[in-house]
N, C-alpha and C positions, 0 to 999 in steps of 0.2 A: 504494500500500500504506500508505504512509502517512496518507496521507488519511482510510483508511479506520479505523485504530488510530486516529486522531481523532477520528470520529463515535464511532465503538464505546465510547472513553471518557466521554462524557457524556454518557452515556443509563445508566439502569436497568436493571435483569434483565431484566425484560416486554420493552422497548424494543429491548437488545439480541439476544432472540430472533426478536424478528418483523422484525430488521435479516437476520439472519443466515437466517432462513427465505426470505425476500426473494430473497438472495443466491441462495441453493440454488434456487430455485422459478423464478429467470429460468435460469440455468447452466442446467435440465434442460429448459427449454422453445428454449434452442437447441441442446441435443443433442435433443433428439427433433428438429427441425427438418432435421438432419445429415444423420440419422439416415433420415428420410422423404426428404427430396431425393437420397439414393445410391438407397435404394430403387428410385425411380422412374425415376432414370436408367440402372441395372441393369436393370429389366424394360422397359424403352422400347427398349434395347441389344437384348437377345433379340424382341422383336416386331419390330422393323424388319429383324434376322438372318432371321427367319422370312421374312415378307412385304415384299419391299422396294417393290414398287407402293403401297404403305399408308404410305413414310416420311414421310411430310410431316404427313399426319391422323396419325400415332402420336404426331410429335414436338410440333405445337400443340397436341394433349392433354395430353402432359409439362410442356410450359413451362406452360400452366393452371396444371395441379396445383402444378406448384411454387410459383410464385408465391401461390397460395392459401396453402400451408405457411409460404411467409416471416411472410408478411402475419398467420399464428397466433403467429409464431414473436418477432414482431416485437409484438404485440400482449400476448405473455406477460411481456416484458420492457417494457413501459410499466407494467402491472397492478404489478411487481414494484417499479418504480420508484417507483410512489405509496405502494404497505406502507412503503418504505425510508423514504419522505421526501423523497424528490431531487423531480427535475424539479421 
């Protein structure tokens, strides 16, 4: 936190918008990320309830998909990091 009331201080208004947009713009890209991986493990839960001969092809669908999700999720927060300045 503090670290951050450091950066924040030595930058300009511009500066410190597209800090704080940064900030906001990764936060929501791993809550959508959360958000998408309960998802999926909620309906992967119900399809394999249904047909349990299918759990295996239900479940290396699931892990796919997630992994796809991190990898955006993970990808929104790099984009966010270069707005910021870091990395």
């Amino acid at each position: 936190m503090l670290n951050m009331l450091t950066l924040l201080q030595g930058m300009s208004t511009g500066d410190g918008l597209a800090v704080g947009l940064a900030i906001v713009g990764g936060g929501l890209s791993v809550l959508g990320a959360g958000i998408g991986i309960g998802l999926i493990g909620g309906r992967m839960t119900e399809a394999m309830a249904r047909q349990p001969e299918e759990a295996q092809t239900i479940q290396t669908g699931a892990i796919v998909l997630a992994v796809f999700i991190e990898g955006v999720a993970l990808f929104g927060l790099v984009i966010a990091g270069f707005i910021r300045g870091g990395l």
